[in-house]
SESEDREN-159861 format. One line per 10 residues: number of its first residue (from 1); for each residue y, z, x of C-alpha. Coordinates in pm, whole numbers, plus 50000, padded with zeros to 5 digits. Example, Ala and Ser with C-alpha at 12.3 -4.5 7.8 and 13.67 -1.06 7.14 Angstrom:
BEGIN
1	49550,50780,51230 | 49894,50714,51367 .
end
This chain:
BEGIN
1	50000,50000,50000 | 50216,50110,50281 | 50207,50136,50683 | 49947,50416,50770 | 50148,50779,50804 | 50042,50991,51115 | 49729,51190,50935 | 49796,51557,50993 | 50043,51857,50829 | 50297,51807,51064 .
11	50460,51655,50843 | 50503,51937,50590 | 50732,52136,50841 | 51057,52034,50721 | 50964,52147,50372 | 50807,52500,50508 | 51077,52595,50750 | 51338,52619,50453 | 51041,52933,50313 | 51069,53152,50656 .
21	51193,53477,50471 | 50952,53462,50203 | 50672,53359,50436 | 50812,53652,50706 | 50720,53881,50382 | 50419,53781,50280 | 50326,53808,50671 | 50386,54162,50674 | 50195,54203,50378 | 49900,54005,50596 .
31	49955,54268,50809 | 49980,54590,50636 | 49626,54420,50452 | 49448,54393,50801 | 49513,54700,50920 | 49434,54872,50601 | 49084,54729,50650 | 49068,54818,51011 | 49123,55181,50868 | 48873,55147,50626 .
41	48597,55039,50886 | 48697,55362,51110 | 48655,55629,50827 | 48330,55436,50747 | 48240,55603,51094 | 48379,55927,51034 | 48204,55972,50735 | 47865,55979,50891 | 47917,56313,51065 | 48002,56533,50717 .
51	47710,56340,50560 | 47459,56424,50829 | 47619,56760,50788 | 47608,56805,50435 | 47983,56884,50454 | 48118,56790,50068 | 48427,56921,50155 | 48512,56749,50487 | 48338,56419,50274 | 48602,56465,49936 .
61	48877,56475,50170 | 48778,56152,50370 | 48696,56021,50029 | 49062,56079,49934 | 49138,55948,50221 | 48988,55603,50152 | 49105,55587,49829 | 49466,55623,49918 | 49446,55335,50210 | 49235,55131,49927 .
71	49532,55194,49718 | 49795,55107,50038 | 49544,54735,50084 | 49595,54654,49719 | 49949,54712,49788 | 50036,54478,50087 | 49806,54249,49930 | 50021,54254,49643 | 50304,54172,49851 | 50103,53866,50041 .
81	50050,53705,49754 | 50366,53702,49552 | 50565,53587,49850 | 50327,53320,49964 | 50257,53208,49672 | 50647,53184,49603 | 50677,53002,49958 | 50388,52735,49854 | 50537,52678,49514 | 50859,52587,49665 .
91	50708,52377,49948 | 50553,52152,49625 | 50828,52137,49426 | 51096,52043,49706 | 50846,51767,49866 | 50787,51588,49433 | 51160,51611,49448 | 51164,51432,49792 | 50915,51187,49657 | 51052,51107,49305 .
101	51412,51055,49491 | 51306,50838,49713 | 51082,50608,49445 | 51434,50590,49233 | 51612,50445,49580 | 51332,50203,49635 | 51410,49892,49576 | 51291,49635,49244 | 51037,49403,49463 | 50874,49776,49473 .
111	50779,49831,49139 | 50695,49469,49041 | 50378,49497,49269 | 50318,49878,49288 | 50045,50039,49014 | 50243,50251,48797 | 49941,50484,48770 | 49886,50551,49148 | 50289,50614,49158 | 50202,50908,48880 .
121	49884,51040,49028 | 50053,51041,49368 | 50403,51211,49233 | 50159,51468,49007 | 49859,51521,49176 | 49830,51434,49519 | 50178,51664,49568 | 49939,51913,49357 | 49645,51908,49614 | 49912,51937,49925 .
131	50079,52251,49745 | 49753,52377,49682 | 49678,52342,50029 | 50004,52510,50148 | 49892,52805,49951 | 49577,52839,50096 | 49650,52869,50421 | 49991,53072,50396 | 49775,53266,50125 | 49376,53296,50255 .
141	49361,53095,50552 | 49604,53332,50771 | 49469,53683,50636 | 49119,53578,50666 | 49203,53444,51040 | 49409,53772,51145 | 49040,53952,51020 | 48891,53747,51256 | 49079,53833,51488 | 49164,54252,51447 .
151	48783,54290,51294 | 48574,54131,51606 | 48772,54340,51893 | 48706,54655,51690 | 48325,54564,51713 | 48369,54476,52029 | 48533,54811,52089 | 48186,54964,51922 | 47954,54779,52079 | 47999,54422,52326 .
161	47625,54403,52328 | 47599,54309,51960 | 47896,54158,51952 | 47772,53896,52160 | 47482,53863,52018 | 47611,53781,51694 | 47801,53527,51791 | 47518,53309,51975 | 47504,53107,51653 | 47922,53083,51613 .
171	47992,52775,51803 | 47715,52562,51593 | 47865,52718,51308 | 48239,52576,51413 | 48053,52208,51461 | 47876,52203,51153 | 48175,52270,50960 | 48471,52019,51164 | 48159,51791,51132 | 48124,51805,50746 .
181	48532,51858,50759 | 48575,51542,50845 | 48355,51324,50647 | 48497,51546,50373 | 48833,51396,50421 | 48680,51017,50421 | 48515,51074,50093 | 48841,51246,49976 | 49053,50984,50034 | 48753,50692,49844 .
191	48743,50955,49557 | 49134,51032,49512 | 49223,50618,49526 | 48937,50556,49311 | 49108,50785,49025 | 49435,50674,49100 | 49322,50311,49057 | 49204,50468,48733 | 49530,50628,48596 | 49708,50278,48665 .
201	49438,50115,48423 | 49558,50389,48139 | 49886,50282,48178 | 49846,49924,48163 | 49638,49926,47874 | 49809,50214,47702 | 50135,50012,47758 | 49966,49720,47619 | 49757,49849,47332 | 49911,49614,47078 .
211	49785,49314,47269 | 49463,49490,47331 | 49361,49515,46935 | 49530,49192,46830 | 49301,49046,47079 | 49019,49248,46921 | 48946,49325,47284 | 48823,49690,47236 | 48513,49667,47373 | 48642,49479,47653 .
221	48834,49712,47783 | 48603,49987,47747 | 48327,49809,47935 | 48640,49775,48229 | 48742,50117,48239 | 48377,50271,48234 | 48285,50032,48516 | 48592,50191,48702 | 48534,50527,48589 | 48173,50519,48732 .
231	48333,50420,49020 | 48554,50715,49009 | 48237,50920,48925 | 48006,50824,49224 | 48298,50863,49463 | 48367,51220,49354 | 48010,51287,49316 | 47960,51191,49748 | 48210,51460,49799 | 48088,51717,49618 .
241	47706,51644,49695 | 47833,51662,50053 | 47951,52020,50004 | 47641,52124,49824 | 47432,52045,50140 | 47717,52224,50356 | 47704,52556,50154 | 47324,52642,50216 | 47320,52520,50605 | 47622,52731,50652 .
251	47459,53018,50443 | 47144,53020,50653 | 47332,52987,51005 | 47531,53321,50845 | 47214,53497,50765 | 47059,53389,51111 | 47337,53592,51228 | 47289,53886,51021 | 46977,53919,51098 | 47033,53901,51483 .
261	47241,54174,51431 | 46983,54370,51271 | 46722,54340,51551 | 46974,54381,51868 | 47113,54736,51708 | 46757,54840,51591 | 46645,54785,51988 | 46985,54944,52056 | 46978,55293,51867 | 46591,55297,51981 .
271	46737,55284,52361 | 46991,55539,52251 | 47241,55321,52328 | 47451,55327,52020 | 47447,55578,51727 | 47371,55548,51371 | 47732,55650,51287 | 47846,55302,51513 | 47573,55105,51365 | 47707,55156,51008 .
281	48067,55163,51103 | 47983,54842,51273 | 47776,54689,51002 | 48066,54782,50741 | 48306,54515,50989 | 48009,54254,50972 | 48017,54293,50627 | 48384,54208,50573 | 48312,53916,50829 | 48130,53735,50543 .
291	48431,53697,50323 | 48666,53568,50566 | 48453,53342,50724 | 48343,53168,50376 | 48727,53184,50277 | 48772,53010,50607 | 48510,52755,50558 | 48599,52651,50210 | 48957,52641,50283 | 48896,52402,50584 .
301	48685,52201,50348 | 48955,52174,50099 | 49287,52097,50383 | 49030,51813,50508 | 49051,51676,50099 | 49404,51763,50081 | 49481,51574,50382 | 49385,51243,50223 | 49702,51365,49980 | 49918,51454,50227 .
311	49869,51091,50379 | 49923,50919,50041 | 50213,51123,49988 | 50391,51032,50296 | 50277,50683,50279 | 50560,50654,49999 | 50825,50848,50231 | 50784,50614,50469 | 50786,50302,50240 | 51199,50169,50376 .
321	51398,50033,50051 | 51444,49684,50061 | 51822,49726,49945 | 51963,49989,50134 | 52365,50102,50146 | 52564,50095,50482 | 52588,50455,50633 | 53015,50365,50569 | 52969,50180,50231 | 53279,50216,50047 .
331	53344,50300,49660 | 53430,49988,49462 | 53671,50047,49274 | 53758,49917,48944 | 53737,49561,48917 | 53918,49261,48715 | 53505,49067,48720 | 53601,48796,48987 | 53284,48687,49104 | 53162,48444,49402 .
341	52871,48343,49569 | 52913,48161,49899 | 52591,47998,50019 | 52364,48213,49868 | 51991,48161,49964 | 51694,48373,49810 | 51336,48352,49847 | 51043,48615,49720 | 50795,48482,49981 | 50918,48285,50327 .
351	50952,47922,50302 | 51005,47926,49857 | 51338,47946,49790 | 51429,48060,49467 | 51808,48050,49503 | 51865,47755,49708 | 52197,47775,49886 | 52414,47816,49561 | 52817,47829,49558 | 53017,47963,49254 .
361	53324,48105,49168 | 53360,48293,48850 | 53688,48397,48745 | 53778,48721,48582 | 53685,48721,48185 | 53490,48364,48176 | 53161,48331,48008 | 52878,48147,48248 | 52583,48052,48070 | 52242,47986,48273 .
371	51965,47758,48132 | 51716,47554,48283 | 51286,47580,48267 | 51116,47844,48338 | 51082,47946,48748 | 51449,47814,48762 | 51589,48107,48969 | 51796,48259,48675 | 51695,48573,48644 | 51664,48607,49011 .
381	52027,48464,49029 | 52190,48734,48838 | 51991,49041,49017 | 52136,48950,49278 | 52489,49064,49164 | 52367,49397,49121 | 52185,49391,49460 | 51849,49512,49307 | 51752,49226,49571 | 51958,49135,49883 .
391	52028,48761,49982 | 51810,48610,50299 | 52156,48409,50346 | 52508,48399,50211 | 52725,48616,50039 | 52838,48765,49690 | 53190,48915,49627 | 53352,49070,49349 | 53664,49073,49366 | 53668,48952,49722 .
401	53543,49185,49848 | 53146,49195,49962 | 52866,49360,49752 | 52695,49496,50060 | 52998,49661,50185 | 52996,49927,49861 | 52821,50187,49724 | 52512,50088,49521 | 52647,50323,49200 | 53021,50194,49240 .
411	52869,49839,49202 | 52605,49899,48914 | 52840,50090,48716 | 53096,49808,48687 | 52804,49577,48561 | 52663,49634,48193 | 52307,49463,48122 | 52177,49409,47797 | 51771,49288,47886 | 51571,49085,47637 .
421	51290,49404,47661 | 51508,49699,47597 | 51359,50021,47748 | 51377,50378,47561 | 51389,50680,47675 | 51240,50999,47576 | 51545,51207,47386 | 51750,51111,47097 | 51948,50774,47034 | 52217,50944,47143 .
431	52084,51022,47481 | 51950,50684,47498 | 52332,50519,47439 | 52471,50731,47716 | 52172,50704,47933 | 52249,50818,48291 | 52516,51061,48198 | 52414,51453,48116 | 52729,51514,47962 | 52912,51274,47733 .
441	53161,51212,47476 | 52984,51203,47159 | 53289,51052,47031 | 53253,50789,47255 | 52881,50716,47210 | 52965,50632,46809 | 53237,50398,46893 | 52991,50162,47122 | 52766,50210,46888 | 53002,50055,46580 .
451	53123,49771,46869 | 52745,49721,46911 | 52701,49698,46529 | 52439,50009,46533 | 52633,50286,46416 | 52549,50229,46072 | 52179,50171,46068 | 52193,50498,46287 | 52409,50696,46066 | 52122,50618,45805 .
461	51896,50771,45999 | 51739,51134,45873 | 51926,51294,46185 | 52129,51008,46284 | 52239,51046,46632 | 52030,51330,46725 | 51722,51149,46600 | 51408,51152,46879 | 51317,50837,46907 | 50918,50725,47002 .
471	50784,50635,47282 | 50950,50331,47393 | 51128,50335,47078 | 50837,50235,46857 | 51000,50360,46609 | 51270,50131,46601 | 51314,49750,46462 | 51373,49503,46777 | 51680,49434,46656 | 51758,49819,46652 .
481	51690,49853,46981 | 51876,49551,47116 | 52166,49703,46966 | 52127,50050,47120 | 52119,49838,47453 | 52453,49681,47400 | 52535,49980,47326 | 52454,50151,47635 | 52611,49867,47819 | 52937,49913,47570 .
491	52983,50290,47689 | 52959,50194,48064 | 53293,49934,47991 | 53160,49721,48264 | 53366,49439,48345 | 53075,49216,48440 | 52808,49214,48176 | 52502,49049,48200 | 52304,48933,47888 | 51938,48841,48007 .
501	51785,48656,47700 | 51925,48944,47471 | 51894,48789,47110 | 51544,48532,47205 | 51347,48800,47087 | 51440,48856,46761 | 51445,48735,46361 | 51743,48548,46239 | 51903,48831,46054 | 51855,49045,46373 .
511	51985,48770,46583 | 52307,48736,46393 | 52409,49097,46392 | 52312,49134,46781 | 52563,48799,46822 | 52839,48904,46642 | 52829,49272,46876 | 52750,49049,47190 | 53065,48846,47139 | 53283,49159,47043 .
521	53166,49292,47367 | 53204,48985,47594 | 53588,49002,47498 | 53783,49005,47804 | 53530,49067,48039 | 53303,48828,48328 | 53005,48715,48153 | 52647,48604,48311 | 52432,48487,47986 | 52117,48361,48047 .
531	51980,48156,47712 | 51671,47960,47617 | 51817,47888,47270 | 52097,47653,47369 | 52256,47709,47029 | 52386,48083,47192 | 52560,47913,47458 | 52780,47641,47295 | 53110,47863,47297 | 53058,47951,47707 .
541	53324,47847,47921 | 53088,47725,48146 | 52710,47592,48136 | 52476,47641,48453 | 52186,47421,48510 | 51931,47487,48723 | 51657,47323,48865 | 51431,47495,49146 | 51700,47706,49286 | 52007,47541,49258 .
551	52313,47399,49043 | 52277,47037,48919 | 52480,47060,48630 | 52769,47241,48513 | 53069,47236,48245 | 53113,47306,47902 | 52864,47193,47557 | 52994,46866,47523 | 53064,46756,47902 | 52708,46796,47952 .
561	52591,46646,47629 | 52819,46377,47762 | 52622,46313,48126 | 52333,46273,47908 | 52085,46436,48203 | 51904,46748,48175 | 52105,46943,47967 | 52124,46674,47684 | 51743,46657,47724 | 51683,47030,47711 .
571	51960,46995,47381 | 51754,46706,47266 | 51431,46864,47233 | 51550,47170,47082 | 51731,47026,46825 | 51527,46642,46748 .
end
């Protein structure tokens, strides 16, 4: 999808170093914990004299004793794990922040060949699995490696001999699991794209269910996504089966152990070499081994999956936008809608030009039309006012002065667009008029909405304005939602609008109340219409042709009905 990201949690430092204090915290609570259970293991020791004894007292008072530090554990423990999990939290929800800011400044090439469904899963899950991750080792991995630590020298303090003993069978131990680590984090990475691939089928079809039953392709689609889901399945099910086989061979080398242990200290306290007191006090720390180690395996297991995350995470950090502001852009500022290209060459894929070294000069309030077949270059040509693509060649100005010079929000906020697919937004219509803006003027929001002829179909609405609309506006007429987009545009007062097949879709009673607010709105301001129907475009100022790329026509209806070339043909077959 993206060039390979160094594969380790490096990475992740910028977002942890902001957490110091609360991971400082949560340290000493790691701390306060471990020593807690280094107490615990010494009284275990003590005890054995009164009970040999058959002193209750001196035994109820060590029993207090424990109780209290039991008490002082759960405490610092406590502390570890509201602070660290506060730190990891934060860590998450900084880097989906990082990640969903930087898909909004990627560029619109992006999204026309990236899976919608692997952007979610990666924004929502992967950034899931790396918190998750970030939590285990501020929250298990580092206790259960200070035990590791603190808990070994105390039994080596007790007794070397059987310390070293015990861990003959360590260093296998270490290989098995980096070995099963690692092909963890291969199968990871095949299981996590495999579901990703899957969520971006949902959304497709989802997004296209209409098509889907008109086409009476139910079963079709079913028989595609369960192919995919098995997929999904068997990938998942390598990485868990893998872990199934790691559990018991790790298990067994951990019993091995144990029972090492057992037969060094019997020959031991048969030598008199070490006590029974020692024996138990130094069983108890071999005991509390057992967690910590299977806390530490499990959580390698899982940074090894998480890892895969990690990389697909920073695969779309390090994706560069393909429209990008200078580091000294400048603010536009308001504009009269003088627009020029100079020379402007454009091309998707090197060596096919779809803007083939065009010149034009639009002045301030005229109305450009743009027809021509399909593939002609006219949707590409007005992106590229905008900049949500960047010229290979040439130049665009507005108002003299050069697009890629200014701020990409001081240029897009001069430019209203009214699409022929109008996108809604979760919220009310309301929201959806003054899209972009978390405060408005509701005062202003009605009076686009009467220029866009909408206000009146909305004030007959149940809640008018404040009415939620469905997703994608379902709810809505075509024609409802066309004029909601003008609209939008409307509020903006943009003095370069650009109407992208905006009435095409539509009925004729539709089409006639979305023309009359189209050509309230294009009063006075630098219009880019791009038309199929060549019966919207008779009233331009001036009519575009183009033909793979570039101008071969232009003037007004009847000067190019008059050349009788592709224009009157195009009129011709529309209207024979």
């Amino acid at each position: 999808m993206s060039p390979k990201t160094e594969s380790n949690y490096r990475q992740l430092l910028p977002y942890i170093r902001p957490q110091w204090q609360n991971i400082v915290r949560g340290f000493i609570g790691i701390v306060g914990y471990v020593f807690a259970t280094l107490a615990l293991i010494y009284l275990v020791q003590k005890l054995s004299i009164p009970f040999s004894e058959g002193d209750v007292i001196a035994i109820a008072q060590l029993a207090g004793i424990l109780g209290a530090i039991f008490l002082l554990r759960g405490f610092f423990q406590s502390v570890q794990d509201i602070y660290m999990v506060k730190a990891a939290l934060q860590v998450a929800f900084n880097l989906r922040k990082r990640v969903y800011g930087h898909l909004q400044r990627l560029s619109l090439g992006y999204f026309e060949t990236a899976k919608a469904g692997d952007l979610s899963y990666r924004v929502t899950e992967d950034v899931d699995r790396v918190g998750e991750a970030v939590h285990k080792f501020l929250h298990d991995f580092i206790p259960c490696a200070l035990q590791l630590i603190a808990i070994p020298i105390y039994m080596v303090y007790l007794s070397w001999q059987l310390t070293l003993a015990t861990l003959t069978i360590m260093p296998v131990m270490l290989v098995l699991i980096a070995w099963f680590g690692e092909k963890l984090q291969k199968y990871s990475r095949r299981s996590q794209n495999q579901v990703s691939d899957l969520s971006a089928i949902l959304t497709e079809i989802f997004s296209g269910i209409r098509i889907v039953q008109a086409f009476a392709a139910e079963a079709y689609e079913i028989a595609r996504f369960s192919k995919e889901a098995e997929v999904a399945m068997k990938a998942k099910y390598s990485t868990e089966r893998l872990k199934a086989i790691q559990i018991p061979i790790i298990g067994f080398l951990q019993a091995l152990s144990f029972l090492i242990l057992l037969f060094f200290a019997a020959w031991q306290i048969s030598a008199g070499s070490l006590t029974v007191g020692k024996f138990f006090s130094y069983l108890s720390g071999a005991a509390l081994l057992i967690d910590p180690i299977g806390h530490i395996t499990s959580n390698y297991n899982l940074f090894k999956e998480a890892e895969a995350s990690v990389d697909r995470v920073f695969e779309l950090l390090a994706i560069k936008p393909a429209v990008e502001e200078q580091f000294d852009a400048l603010t536009l500022p308001r504009v009269s809608g003088k627009v020029e290209f100079r020379q402007v060459n454009f091309a998707y894929k090197p060596g096919e030009p779809i803007i083939d070294n065009i010149s034009l000069l639009a002045e301030p309030g005229e109305v450009i039309a743009l027809v021509g077949s399909s593939g002609a270059g006219k949707t590409t040509f007005v992106n590229l006012i905008p900049r949500f693509y960047d010229s290979q060649a040439g130049e665009i100005l507005i108002d003299d002065i050069k697009i890629r010079d200014v701020t990409l929000n001081s240029l897009r906020r001069q430019i209203g667009i009214v699409p022929q697919e109008t996108t809604m937004f979760s919220g009310t219509i309301a929201q959806n008029i003054a899209f972009g803006q978390s405060e408005f003027d509701m005062a202003a929001v009605e009076e686009a909405a009467k220029i866009a002829n909408a206000h009146q179909f909305i004030s007959n609405l149940p809640d008018g304005y404040y009415t939620v609309v469905g997703e994608r506006g379902v709810n809505l007429s075509g024609g409802q939602r066309q004029r909601i987009a003008i609209a939008r545009a409307v509020l903006l007062n943009p003095r370069i609008l650009i109407l992208d097949e905006a009435t095409s879709a539509l009925d004729a009673e539709s089409e006639s109340l979305v023309q009359n607010a189209l050509e309230r709105v294009m009063e006075g301001r630098t219009v880019f219409v791009i038309a199929h129907r060549l019966s919207t475009v008779r009233k331009c100022d001036r009519i575009l042709v183009l033909e793979k790329g570039q101008i071969v026509e232009s003037g007004t209806h009847e000067e190019l009905l008059a050349l009788k070339r592709r224009y009157a043909e195009f009129f011709a077959k529309q209207f024979s």
